[in-house]
PDB file of N, CA, C and O in Angstrom, chain B, residues numbered from 101:
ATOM      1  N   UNK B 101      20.846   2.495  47.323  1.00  0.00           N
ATOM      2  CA  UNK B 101      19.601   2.082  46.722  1.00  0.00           C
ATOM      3  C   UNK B 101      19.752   2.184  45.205  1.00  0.00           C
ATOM      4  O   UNK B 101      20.098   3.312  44.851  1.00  0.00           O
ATOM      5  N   UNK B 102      19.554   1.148  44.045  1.00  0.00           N
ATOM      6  CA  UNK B 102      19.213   0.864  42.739  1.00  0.00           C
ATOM      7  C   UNK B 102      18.121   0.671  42.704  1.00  0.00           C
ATOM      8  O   UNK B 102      17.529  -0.194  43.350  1.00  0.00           O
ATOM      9  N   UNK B 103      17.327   1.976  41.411  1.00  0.00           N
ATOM     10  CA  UNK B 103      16.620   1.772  41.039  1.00  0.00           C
ATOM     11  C   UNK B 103      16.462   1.056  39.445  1.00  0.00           C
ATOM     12  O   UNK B 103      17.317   1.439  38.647  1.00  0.00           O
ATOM     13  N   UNK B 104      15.774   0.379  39.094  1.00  0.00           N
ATOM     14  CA  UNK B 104      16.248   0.530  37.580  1.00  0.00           C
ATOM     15  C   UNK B 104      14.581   0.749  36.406  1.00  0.00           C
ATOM     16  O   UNK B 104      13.483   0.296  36.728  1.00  0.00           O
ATOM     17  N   UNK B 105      14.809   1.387  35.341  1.00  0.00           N
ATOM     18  CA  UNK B 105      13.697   1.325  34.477  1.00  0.00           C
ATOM     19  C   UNK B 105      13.999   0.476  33.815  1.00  0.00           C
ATOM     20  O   UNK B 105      15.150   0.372  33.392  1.00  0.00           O
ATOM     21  N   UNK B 106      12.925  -0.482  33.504  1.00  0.00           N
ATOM     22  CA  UNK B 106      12.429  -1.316  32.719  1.00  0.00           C
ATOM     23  C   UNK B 106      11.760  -1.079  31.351  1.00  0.00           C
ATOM     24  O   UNK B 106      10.569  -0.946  31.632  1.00  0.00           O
ATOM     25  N   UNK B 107      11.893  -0.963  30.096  1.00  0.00           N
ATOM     26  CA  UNK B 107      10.596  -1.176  29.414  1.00  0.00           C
ATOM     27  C   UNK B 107      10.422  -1.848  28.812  1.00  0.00           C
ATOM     28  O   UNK B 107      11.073  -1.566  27.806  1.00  0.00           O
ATOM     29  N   UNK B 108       9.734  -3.009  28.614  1.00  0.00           N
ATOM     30  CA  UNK B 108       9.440  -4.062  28.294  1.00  0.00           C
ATOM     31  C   UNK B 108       8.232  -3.737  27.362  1.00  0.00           C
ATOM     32  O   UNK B 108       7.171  -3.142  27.551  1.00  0.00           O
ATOM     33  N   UNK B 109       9.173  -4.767  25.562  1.00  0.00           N
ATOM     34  CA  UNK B 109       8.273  -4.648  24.723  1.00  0.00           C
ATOM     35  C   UNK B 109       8.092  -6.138  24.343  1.00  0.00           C
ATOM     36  O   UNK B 109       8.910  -7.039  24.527  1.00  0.00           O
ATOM     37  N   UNK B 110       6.851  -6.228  23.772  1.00  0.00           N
ATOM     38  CA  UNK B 110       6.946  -7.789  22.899  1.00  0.00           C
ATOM     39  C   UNK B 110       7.006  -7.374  21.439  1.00  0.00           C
ATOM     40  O   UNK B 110       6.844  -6.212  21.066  1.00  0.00           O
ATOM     41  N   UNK B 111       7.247  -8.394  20.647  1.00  0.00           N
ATOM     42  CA  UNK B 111       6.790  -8.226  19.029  1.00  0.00           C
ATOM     43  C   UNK B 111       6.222  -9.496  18.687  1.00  0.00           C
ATOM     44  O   UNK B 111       6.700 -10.604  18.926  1.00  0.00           O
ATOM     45  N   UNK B 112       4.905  -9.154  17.967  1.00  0.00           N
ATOM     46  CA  UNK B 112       4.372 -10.882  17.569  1.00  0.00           C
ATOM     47  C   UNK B 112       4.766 -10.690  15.964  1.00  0.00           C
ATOM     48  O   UNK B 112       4.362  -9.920  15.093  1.00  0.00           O
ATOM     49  N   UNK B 113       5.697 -11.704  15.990  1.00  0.00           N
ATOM     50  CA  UNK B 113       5.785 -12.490  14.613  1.00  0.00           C
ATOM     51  C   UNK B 113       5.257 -13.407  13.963  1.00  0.00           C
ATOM     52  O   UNK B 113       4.865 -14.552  14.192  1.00  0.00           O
ATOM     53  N   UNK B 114       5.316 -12.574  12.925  1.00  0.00           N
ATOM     54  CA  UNK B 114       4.607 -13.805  11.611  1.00  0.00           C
ATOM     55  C   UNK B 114       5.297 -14.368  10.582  1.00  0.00           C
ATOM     56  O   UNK B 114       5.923 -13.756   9.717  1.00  0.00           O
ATOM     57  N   UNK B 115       5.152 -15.718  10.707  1.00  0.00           N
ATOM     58  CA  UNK B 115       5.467 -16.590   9.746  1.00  0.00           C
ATOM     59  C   UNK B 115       5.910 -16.087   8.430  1.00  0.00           C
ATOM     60  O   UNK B 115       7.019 -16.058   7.896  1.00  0.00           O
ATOM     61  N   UNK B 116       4.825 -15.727   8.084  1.00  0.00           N
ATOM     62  CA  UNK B 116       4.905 -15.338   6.259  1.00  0.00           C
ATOM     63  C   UNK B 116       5.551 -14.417   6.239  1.00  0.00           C
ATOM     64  O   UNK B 116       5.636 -13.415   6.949  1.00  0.00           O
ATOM     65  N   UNK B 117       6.271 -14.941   4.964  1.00  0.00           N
ATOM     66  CA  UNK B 117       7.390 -13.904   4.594  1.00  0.00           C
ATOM     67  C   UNK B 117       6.879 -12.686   3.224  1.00  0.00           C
ATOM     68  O   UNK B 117       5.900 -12.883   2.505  1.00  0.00           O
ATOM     69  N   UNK B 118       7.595 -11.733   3.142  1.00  0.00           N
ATOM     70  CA  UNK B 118       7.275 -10.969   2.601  1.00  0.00           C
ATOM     71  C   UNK B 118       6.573 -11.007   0.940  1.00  0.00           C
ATOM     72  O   UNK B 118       5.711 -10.362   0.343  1.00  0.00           O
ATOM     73  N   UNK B 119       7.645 -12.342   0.568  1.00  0.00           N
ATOM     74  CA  UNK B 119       7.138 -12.678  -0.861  1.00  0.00           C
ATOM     75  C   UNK B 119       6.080 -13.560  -0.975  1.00  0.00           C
ATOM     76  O   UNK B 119       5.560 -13.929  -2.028  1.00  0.00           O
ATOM     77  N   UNK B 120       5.730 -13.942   0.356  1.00  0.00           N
ATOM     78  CA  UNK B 120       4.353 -15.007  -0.276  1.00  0.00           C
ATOM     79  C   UNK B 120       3.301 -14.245   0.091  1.00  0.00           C
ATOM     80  O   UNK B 120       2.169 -14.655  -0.166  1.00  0.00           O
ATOM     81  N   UNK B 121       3.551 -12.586   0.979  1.00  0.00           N
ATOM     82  CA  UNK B 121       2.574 -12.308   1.219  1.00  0.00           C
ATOM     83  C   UNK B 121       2.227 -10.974  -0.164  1.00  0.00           C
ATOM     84  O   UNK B 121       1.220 -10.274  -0.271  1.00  0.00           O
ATOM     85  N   UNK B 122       3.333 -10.998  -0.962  1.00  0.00           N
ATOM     86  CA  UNK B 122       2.825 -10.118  -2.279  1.00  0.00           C
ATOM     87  C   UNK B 122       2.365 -11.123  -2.999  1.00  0.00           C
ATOM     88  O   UNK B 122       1.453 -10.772  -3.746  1.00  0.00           O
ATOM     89  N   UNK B 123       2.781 -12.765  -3.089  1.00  0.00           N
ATOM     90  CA  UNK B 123       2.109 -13.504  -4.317  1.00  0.00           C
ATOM     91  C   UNK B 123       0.771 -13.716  -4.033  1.00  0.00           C
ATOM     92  O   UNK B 123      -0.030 -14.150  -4.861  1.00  0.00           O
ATOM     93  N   UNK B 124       0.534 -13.457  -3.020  1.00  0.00           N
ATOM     94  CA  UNK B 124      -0.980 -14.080  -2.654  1.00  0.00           C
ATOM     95  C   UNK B 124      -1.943 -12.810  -2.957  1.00  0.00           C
ATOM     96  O   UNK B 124      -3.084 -13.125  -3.293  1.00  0.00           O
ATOM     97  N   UNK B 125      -1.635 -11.308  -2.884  1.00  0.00           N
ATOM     98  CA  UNK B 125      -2.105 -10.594  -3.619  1.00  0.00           C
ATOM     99  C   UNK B 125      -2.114 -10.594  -4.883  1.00  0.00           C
ATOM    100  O   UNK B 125      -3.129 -10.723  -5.568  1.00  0.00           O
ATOM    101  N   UNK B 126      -1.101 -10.464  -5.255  1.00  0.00           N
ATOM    102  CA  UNK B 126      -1.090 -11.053  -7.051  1.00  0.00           C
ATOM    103  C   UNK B 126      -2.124 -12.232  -7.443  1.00  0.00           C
ATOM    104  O   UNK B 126      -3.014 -12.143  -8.289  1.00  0.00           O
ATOM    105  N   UNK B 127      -1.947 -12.870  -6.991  1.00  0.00           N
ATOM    106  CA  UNK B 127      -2.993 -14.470  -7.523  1.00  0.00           C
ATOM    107  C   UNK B 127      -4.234 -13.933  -6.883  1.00  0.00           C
ATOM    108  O   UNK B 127      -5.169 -14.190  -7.642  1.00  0.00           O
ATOM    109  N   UNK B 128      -4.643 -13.314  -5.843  1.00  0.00           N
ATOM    110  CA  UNK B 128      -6.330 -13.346  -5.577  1.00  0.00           C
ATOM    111  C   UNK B 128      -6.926 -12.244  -6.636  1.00  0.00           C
ATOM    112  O   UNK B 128      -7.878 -12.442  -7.391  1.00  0.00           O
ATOM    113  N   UNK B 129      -6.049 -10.869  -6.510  1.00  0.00           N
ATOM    114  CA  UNK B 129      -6.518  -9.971  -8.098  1.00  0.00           C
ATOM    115  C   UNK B 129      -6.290  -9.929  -9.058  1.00  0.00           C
ATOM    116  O   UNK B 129      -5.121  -9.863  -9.437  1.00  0.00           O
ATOM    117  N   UNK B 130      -6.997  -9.944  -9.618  1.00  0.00           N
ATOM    118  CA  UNK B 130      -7.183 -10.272 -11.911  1.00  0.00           C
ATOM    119  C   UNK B 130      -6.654  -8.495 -12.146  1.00  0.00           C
ATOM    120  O   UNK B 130      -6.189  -8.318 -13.272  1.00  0.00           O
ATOM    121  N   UNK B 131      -6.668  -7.518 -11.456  1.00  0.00           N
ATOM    122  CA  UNK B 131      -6.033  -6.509 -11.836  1.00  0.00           C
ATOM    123  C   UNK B 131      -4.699  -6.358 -11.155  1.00  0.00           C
ATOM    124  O   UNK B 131      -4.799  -6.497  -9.936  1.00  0.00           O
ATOM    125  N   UNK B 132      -3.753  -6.169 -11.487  1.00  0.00           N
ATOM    126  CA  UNK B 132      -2.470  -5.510 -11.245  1.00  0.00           C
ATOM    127  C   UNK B 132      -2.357  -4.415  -9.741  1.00  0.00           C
ATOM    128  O   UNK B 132      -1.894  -4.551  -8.609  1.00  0.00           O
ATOM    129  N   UNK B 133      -3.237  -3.047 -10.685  1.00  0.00           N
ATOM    130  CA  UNK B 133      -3.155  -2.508  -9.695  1.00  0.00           C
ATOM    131  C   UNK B 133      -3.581  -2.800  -8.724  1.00  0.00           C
ATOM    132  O   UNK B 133      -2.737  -2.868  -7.829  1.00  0.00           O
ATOM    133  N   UNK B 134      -5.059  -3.136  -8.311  1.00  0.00           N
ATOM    134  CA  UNK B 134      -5.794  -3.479  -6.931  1.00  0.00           C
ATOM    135  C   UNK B 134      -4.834  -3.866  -6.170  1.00  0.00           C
ATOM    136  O   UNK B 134      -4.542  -3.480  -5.038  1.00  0.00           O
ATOM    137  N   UNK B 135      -4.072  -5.090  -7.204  1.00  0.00           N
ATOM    138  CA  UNK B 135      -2.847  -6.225  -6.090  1.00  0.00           C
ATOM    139  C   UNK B 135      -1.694  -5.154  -5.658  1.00  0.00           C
ATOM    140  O   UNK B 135      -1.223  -5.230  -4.524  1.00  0.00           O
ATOM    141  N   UNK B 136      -1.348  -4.388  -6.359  1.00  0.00           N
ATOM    142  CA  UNK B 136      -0.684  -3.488  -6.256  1.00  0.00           C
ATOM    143  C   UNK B 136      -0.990  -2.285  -4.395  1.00  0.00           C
ATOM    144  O   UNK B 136      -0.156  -1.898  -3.577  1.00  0.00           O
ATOM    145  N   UNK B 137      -2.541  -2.085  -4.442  1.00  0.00           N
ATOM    146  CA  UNK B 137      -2.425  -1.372  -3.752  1.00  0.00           C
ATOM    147  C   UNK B 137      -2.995  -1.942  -2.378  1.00  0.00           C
ATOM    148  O   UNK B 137      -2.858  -1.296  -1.339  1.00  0.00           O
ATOM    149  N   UNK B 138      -3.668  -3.230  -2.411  1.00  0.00           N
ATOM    150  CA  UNK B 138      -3.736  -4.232  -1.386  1.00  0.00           C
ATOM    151  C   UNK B 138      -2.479  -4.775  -0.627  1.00  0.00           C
ATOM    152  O   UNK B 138      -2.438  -5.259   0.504  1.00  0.00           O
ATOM    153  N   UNK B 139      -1.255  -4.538  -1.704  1.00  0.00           N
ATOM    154  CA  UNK B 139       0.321  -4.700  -0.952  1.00  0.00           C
ATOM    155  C   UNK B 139       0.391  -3.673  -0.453  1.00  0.00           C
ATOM    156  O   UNK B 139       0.004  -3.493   0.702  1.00  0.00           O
ATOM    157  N   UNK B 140       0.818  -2.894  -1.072  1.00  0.00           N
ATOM    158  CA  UNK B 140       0.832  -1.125   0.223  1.00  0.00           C
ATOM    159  C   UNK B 140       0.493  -0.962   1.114  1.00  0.00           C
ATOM    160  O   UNK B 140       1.324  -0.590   1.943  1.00  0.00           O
ATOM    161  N   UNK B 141      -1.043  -1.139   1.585  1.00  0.00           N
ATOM    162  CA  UNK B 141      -1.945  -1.471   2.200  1.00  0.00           C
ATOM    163  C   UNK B 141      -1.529  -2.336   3.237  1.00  0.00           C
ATOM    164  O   UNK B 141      -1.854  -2.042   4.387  1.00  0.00           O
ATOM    165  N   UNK B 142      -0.768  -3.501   2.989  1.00  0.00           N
ATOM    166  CA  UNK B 142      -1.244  -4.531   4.228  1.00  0.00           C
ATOM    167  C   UNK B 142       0.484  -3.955   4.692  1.00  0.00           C
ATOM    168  O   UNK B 142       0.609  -3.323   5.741  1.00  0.00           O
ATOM    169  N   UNK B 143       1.464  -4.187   3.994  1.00  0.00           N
ATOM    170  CA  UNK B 143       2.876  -3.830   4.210  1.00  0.00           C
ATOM    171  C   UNK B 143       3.901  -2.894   4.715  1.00  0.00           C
ATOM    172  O   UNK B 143       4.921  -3.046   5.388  1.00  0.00           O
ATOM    173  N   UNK B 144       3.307  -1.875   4.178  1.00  0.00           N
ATOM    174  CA  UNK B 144       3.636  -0.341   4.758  1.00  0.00           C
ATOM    175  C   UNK B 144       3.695  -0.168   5.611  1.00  0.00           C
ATOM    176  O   UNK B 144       2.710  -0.770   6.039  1.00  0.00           O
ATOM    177  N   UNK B 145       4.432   0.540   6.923  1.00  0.00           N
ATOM    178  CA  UNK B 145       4.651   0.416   8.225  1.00  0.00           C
ATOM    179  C   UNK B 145       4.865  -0.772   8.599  1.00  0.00           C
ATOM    180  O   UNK B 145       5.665  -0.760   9.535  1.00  0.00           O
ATOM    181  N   UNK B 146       4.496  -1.936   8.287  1.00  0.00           N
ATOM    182  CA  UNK B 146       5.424  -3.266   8.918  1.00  0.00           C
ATOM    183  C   UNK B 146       6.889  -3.594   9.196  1.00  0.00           C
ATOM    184  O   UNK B 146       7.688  -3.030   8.448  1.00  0.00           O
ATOM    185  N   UNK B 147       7.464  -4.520  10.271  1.00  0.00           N
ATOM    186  CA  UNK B 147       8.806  -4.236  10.594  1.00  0.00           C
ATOM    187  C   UNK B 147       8.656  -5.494  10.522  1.00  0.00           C
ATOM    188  O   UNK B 147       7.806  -6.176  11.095  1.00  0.00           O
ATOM    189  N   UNK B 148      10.051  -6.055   9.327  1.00  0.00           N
ATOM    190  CA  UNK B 148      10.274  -7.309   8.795  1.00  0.00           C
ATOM    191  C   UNK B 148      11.906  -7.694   9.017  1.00  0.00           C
ATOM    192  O   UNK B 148      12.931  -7.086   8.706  1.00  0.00           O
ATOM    193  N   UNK B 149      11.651  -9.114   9.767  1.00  0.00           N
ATOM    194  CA  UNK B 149      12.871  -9.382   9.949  1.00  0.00           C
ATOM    195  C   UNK B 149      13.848 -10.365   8.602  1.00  0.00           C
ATOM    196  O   UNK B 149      13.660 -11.358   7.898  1.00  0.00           O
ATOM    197  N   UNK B 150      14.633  -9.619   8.771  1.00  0.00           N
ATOM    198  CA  UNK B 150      15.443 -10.394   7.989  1.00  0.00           C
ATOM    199  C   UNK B 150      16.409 -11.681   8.460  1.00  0.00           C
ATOM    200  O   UNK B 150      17.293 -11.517   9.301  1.00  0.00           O
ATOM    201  N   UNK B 151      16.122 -13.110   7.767  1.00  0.00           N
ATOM    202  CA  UNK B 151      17.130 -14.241   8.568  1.00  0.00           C
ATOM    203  C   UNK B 151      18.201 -14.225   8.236  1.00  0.00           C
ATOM    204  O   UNK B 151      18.914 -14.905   8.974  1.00  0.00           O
ATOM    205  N   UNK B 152      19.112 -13.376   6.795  1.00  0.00           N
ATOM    206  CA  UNK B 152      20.576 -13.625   7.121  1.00  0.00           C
ATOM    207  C   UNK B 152      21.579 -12.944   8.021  1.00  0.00           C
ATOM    208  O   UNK B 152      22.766 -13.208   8.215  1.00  0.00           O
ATOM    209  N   UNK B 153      20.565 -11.712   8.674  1.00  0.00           N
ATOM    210  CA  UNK B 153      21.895 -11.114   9.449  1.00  0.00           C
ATOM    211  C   UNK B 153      20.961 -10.784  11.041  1.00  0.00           C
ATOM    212  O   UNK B 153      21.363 -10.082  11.969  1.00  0.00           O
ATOM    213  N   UNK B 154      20.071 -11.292  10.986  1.00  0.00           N
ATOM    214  CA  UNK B 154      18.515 -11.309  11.987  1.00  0.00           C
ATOM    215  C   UNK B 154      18.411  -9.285  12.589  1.00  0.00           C
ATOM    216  O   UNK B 154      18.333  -8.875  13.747  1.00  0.00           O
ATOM    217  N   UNK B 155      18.451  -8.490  11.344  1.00  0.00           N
ATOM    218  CA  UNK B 155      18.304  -7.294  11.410  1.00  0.00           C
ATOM    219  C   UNK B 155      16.470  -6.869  11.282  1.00  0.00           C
ATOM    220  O   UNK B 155      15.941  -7.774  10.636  1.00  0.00           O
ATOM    221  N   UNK B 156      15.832  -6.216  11.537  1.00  0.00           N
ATOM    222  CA  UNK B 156      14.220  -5.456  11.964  1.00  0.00           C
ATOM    223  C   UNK B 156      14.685  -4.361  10.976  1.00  0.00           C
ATOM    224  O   UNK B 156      15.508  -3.492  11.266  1.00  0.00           O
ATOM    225  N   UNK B 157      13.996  -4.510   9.631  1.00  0.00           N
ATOM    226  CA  UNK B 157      13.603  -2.980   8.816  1.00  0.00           C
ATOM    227  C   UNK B 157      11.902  -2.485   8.757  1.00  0.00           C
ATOM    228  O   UNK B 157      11.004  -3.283   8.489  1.00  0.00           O
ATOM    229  N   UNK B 158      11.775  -1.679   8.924  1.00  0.00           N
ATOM    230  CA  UNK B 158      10.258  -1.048   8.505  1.00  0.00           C
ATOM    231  C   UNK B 158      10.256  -0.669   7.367  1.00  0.00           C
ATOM    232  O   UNK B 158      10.990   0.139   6.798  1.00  0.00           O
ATOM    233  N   UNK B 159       8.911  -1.606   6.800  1.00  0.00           N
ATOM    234  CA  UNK B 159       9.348  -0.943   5.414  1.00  0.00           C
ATOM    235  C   UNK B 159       8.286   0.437   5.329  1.00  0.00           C
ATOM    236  O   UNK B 159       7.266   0.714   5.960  1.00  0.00           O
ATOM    237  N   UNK B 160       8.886   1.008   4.458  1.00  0.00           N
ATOM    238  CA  UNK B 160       8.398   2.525   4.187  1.00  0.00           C
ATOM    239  C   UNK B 160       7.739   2.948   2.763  1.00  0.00           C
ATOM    240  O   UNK B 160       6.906   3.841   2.610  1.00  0.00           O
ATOM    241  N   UNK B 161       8.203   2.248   1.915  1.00  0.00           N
ATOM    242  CA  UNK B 161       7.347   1.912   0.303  1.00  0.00           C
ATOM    243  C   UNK B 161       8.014   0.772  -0.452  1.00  0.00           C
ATOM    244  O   UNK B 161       9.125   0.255  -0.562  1.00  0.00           O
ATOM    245  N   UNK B 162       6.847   0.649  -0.888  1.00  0.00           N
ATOM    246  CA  UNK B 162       7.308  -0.960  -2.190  1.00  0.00           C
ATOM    247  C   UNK B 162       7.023   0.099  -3.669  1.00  0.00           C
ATOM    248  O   UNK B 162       6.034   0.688  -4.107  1.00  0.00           O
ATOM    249  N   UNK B 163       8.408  -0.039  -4.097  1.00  0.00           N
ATOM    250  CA  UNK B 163       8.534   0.479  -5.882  1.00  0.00           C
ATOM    251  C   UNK B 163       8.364  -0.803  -6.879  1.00  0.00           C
ATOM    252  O   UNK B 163       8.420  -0.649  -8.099  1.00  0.00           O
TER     253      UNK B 163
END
């Protein structure tokens, strides 16, 4: 008798890539920082794939 475990994950991906999703903070706030911390905010803990080597990083802070 074989048993086997399974665990089955999905990941939903999104389109937008990392830099259009900081320019679009930049262009909606007239302050720096706000845009600044509206990126942190949406980015932080996100897991972004990269297309030249199709590697998954989480990012952990934007300097």
């Amino acid at each position: 008798q074989l048993m086997i475990n399974v665990d089955l994950s999905t990941k939903v991906m999104n389109k937008q890539t990392v830099y259009s999703i900081l320019m679009d903070k930049f262009n909606r706030f007239d302050d720096t920082k706000q845009a600044q911390d509206a990126s942190l905010k949406e980015l932080v803990g996100q897991i972004v794939l990269t297309p030249y080597n199709n590697e998954t990083y989480k990012i952990l802070d934007i300097a």
